[in-house]
Backbone as CSV, one residue per row, in Angstrom:
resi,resn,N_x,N_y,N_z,CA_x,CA_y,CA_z,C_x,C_y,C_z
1,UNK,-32.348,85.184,-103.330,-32.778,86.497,-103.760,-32.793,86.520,-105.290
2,UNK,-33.785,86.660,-105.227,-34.075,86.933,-107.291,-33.901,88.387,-107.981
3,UNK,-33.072,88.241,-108.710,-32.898,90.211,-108.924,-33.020,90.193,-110.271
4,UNK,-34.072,90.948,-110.658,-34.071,91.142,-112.288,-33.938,92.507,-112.796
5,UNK,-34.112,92.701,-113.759,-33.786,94.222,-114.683,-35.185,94.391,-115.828
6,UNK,-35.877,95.216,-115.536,-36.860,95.102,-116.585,-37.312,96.365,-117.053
7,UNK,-37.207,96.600,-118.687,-37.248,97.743,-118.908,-38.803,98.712,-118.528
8,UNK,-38.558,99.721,-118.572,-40.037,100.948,-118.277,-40.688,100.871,-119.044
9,UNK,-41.908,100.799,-119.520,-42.819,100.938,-120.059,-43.369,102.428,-120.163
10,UNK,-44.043,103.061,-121.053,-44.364,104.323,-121.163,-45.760,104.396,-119.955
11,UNK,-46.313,103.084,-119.938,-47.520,103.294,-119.018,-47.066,103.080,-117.610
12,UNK,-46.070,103.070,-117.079,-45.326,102.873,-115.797,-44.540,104.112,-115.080
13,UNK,-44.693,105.085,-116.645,-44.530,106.720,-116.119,-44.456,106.739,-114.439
14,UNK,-45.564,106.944,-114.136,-46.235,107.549,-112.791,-45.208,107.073,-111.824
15,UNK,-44.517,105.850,-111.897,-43.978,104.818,-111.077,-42.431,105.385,-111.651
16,UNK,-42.263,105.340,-112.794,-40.643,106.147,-112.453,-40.673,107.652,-111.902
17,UNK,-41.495,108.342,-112.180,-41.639,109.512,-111.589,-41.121,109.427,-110.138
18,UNK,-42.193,108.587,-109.547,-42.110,108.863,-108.044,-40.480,107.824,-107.276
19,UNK,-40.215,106.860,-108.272,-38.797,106.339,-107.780,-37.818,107.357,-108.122
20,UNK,-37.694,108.240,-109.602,-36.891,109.137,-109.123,-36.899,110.289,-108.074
21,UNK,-38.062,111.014,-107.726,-38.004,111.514,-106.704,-37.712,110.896,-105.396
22,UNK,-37.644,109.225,-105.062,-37.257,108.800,-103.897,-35.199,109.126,-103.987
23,UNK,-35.058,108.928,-105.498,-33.140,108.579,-105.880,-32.834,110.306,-105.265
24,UNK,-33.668,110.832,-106.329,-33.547,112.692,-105.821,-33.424,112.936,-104.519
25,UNK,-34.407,112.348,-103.633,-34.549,112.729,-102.477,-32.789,112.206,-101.631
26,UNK,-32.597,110.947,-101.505,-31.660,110.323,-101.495,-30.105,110.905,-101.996
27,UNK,-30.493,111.349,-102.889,-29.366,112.027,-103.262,-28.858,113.370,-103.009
28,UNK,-29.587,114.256,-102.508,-29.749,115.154,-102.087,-28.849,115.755,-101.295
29,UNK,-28.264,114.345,-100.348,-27.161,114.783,-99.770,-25.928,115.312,-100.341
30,UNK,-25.772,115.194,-101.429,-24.536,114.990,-102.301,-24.639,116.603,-103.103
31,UNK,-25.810,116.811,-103.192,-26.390,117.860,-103.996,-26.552,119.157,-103.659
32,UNK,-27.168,120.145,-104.240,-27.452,121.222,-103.193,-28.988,121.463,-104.354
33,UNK,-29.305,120.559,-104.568,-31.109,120.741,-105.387,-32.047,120.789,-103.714
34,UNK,-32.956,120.970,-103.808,-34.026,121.413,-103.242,-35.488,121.005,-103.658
35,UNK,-36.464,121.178,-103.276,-37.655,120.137,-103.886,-38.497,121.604,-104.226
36,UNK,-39.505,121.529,-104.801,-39.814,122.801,-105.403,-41.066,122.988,-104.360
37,UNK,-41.614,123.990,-104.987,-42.727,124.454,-103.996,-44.136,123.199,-104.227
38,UNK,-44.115,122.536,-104.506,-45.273,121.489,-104.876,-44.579,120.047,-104.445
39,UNK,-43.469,120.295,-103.573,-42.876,119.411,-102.668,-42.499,119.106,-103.896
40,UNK,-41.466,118.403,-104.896,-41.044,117.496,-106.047,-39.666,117.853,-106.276
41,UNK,-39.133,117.245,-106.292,-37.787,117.857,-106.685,-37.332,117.596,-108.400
42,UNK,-38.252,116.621,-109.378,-38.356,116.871,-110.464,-37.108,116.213,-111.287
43,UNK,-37.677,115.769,-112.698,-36.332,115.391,-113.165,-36.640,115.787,-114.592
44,UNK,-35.776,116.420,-115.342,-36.103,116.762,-116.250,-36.311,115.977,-117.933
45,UNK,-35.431,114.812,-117.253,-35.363,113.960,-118.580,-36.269,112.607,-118.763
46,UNK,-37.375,112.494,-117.743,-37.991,111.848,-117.913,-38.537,111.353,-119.283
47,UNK,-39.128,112.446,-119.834,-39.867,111.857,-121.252,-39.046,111.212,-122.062
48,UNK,-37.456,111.742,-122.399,-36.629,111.823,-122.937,-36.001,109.902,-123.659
49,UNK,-36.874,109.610,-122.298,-36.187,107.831,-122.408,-37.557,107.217,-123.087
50,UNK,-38.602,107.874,-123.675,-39.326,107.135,-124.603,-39.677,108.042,-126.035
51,UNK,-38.546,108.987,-126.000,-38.642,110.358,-127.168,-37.654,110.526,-127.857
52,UNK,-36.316,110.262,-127.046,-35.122,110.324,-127.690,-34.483,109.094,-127.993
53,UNK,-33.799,108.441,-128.948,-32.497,107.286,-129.255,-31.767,107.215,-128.322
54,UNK,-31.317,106.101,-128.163,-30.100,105.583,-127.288,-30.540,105.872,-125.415
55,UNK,-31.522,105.821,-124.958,-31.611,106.102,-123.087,-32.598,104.622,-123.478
56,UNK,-31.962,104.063,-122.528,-33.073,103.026,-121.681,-33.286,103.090,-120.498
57,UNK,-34.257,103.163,-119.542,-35.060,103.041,-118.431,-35.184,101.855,-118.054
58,UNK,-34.655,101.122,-117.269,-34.704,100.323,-116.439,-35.178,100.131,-114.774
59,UNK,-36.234,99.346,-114.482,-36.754,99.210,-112.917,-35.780,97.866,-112.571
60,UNK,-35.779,97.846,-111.523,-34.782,96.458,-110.590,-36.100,96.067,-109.503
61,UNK,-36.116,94.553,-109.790,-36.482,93.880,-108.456,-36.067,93.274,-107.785
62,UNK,-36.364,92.906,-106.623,-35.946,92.072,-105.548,-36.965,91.347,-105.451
63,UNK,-36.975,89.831,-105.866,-38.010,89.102,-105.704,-39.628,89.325,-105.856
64,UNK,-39.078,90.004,-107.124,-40.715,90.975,-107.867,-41.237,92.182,-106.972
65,UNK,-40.379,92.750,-105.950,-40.686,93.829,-105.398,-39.649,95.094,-105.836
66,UNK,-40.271,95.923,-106.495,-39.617,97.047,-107.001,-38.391,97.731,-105.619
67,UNK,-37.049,97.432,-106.590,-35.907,97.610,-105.783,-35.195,99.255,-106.047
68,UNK,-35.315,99.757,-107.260,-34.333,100.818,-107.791,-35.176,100.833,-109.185
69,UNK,-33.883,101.482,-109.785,-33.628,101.844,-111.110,-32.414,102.110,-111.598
70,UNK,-32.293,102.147,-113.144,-30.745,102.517,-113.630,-31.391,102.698,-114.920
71,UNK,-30.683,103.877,-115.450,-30.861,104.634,-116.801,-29.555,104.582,-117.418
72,UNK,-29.653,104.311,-118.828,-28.464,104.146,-119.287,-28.708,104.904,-120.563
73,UNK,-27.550,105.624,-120.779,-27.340,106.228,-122.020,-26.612,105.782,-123.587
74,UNK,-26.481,106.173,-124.438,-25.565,105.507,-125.965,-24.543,106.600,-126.004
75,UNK,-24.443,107.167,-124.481,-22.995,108.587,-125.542,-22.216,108.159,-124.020
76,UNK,-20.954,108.984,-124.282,-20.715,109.347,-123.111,-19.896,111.103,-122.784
77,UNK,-19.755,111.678,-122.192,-19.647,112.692,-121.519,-18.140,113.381,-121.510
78,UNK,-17.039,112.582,-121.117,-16.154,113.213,-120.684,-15.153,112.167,-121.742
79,UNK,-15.386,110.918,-122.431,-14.351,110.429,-123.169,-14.892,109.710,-124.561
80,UNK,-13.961,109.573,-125.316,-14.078,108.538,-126.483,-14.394,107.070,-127.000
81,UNK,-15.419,106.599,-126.820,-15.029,105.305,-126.983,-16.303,104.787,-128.077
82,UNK,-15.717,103.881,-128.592,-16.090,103.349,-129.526,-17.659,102.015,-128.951
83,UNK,-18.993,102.854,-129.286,-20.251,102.309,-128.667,-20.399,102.316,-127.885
84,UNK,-20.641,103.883,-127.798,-20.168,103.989,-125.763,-21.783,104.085,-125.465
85,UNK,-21.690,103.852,-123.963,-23.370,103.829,-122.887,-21.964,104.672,-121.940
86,UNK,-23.416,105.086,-120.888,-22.946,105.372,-119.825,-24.245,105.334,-118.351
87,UNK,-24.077,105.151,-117.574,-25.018,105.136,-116.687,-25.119,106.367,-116.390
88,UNK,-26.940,107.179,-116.541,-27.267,108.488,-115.905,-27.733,108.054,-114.646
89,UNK,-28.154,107.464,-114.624,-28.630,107.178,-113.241,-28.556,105.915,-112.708
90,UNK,-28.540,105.847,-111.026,-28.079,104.422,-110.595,-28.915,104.456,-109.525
91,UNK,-30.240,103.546,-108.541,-30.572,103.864,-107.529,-31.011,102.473,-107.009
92,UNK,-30.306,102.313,-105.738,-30.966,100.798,-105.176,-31.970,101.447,-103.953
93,UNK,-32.733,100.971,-103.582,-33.274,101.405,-102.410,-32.823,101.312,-101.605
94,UNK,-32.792,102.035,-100.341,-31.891,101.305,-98.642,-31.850,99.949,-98.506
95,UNK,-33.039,99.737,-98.356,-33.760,98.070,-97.882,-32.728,97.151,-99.046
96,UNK,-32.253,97.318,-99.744,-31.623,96.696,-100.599,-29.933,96.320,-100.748
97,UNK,-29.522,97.659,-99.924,-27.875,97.689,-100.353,-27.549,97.236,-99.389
98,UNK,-26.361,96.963,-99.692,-25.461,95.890,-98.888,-25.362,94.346,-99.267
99,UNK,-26.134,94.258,-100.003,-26.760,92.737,-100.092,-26.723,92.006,-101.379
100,UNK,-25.527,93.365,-102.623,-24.930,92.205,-103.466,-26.230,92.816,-104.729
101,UNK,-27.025,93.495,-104.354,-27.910,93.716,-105.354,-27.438,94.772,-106.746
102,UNK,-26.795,95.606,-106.056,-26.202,96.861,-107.021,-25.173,96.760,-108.232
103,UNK,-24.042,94.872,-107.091,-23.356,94.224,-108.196,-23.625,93.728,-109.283
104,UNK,-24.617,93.140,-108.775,-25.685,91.971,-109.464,-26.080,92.755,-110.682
105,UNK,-26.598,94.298,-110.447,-27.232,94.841,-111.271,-26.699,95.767,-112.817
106,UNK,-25.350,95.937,-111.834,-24.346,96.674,-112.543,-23.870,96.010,-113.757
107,UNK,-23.745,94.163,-113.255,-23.028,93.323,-114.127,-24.029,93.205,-114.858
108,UNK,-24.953,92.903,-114.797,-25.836,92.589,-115.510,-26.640,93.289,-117.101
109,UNK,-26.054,94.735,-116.418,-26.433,95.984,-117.139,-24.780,95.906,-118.477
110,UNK,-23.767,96.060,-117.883,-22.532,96.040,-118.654,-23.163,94.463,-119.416
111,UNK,-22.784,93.529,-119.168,-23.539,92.714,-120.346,-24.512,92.684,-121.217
112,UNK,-25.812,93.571,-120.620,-26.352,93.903,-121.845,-26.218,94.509,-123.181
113,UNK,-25.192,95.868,-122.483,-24.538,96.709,-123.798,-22.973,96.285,-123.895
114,UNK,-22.967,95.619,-124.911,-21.298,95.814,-125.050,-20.863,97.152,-125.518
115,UNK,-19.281,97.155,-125.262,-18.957,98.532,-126.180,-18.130,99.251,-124.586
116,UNK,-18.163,100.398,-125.304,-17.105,101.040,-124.042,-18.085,102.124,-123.115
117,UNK,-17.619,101.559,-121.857,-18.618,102.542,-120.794,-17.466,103.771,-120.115
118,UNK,-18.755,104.175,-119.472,-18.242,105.751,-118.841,-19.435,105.693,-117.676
119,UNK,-18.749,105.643,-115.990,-19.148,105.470,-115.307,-19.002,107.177,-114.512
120,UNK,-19.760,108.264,-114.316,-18.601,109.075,-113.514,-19.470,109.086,-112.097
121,UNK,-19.259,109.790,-111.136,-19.603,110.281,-109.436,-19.588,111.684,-109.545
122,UNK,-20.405,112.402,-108.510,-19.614,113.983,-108.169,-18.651,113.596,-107.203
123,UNK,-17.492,114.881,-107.298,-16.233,114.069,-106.188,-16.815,114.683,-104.567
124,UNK,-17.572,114.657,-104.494,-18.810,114.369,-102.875,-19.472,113.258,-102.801
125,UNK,-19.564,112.519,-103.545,-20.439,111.508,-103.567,-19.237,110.269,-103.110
126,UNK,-18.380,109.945,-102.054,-17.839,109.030,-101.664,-18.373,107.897,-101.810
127,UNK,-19.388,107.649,-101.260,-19.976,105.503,-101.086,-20.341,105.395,-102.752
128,UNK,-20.637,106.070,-103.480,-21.153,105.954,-104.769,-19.257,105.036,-105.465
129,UNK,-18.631,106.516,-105.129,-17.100,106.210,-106.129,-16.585,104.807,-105.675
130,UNK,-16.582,104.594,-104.829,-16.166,103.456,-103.594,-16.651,101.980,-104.301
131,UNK,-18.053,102.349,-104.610,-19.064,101.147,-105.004,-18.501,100.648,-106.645
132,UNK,-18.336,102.162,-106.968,-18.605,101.509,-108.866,-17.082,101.039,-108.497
133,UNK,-15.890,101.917,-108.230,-14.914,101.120,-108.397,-14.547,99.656,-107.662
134,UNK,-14.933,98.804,-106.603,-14.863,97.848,-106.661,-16.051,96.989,-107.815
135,UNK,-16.929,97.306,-108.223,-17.456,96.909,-109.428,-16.779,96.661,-110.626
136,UNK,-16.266,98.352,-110.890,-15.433,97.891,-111.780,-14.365,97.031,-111.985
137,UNK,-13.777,96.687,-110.762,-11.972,96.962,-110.689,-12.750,95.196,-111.308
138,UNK,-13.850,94.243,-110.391,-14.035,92.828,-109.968,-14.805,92.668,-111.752
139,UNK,-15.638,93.348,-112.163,-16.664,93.309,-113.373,-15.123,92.916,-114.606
140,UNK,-13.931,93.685,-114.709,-12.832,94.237,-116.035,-11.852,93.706,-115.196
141,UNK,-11.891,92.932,-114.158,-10.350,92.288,-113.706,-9.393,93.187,-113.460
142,UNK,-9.872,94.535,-113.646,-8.467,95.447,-113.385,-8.263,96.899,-114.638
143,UNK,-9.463,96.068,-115.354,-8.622,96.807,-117.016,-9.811,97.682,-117.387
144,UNK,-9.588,98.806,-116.374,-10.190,100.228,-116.736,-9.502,100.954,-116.241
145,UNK,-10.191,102.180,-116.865,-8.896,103.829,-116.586,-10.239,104.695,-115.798
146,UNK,-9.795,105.496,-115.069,-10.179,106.534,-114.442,-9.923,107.979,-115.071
147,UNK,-10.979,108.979,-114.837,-10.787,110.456,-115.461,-11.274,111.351,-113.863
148,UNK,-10.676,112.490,-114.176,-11.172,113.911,-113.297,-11.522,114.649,-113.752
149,UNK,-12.579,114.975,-114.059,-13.267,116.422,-114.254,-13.533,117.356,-113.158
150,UNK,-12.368,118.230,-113.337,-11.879,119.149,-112.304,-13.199,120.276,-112.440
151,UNK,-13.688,121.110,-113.760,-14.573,121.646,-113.456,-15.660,121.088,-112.716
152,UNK,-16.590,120.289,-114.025,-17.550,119.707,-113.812,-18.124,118.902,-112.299
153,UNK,-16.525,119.368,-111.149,-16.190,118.315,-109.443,-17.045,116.389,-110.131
154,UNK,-16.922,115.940,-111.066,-16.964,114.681,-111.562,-15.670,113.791,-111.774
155,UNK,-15.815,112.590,-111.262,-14.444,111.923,-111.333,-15.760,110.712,-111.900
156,UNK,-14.443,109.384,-112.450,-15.361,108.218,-113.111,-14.453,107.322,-113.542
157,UNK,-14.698,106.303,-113.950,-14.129,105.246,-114.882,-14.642,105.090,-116.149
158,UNK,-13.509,104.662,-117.100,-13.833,103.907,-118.212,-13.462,102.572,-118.732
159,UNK,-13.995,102.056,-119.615,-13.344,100.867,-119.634,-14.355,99.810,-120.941
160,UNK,-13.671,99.324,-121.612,-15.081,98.178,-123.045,-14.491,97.197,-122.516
161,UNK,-15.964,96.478,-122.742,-16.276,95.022,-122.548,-16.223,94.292,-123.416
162,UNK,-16.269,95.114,-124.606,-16.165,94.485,-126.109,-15.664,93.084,-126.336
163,UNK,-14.071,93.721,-125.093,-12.923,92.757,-125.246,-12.577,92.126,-124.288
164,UNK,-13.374,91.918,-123.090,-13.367,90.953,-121.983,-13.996,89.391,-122.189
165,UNK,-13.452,88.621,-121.905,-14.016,87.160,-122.101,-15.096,86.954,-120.887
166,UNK,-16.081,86.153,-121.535,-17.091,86.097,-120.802,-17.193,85.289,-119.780
């Protein structure tokens, strides 16, 4: 299985559009969004990853067949860290999970950015929290911290790579 990471292109629009509405759709369970009257359930930050600093857009394949996506940010949300990313978005397709792809993708992504990440879940989203933390725990050997964001119902990890040997 060949799994690559390749960033979005502004002319590939149309094609993240409609993979995030598959993640939206998918996610939905977790959520209480709704799809609008023109069937879409919409994302608002689309443009944002070829308008604003620091978001990269990333597509995933599976043997050159479009698998997911993962969006990554330069801030993070709920903690401090010095060159921080954080993942906004994470999506493998069905046809895909189980099968080592999400690891593959995760690691792959933390090596690109060094610096300190911020991973979080909503605390409904079980298989999500489940996933990043054996990622994490296997990606940092052990050596990340966890947060609760009691309002926000967000829980997550943190943890830099800065200082992990390769």
């Amino acid at each position: 299985m060949n799994i690559t990471i390749e960033p979005i292109l502004i002319e590939q629009k149309s094609v993240f559009v409609q993979m995030m509405e598959l993640y939206n759709y998918d996610f939905s369970e977790f959520s209480d969004n709704d799809i609008n009257e023109f069937g879409y359930f919409g994302y608002s930050h689309i443009d944002d990853y070829w308008n604003e600093e620091g978001r990269y857009p990333f597509f995933i394949r599976v043997d050159g067949k479009l698998a997911g996506l993962v969006l990554v940010r330069s801030c993070c949300e709920y903690s401090q860290l010095s060159n921080p990313h954080n993942i906004a978005e994470f999506f493998i397709m069905k046809k895909y999970r189980k099968q080592g792809v999400g690891k593959n993708v995760a690691m792959k992504i933390f090596d690109m950015f060094p610096g300190g990440w911020e991973i979080s879940q909503w605390t409904t989203n079980l298989p999500a929290q489940n996933f990043w933390r054996k990622v994490i725990d296997e990606y940092t050997n052990g050596n990340y911290d966890t947060f609760d964001e009691k309002e926000k119902e967000e829980v997550g990890f943190t943890f830099d790579n800065s200082y992990l040997p390769n």
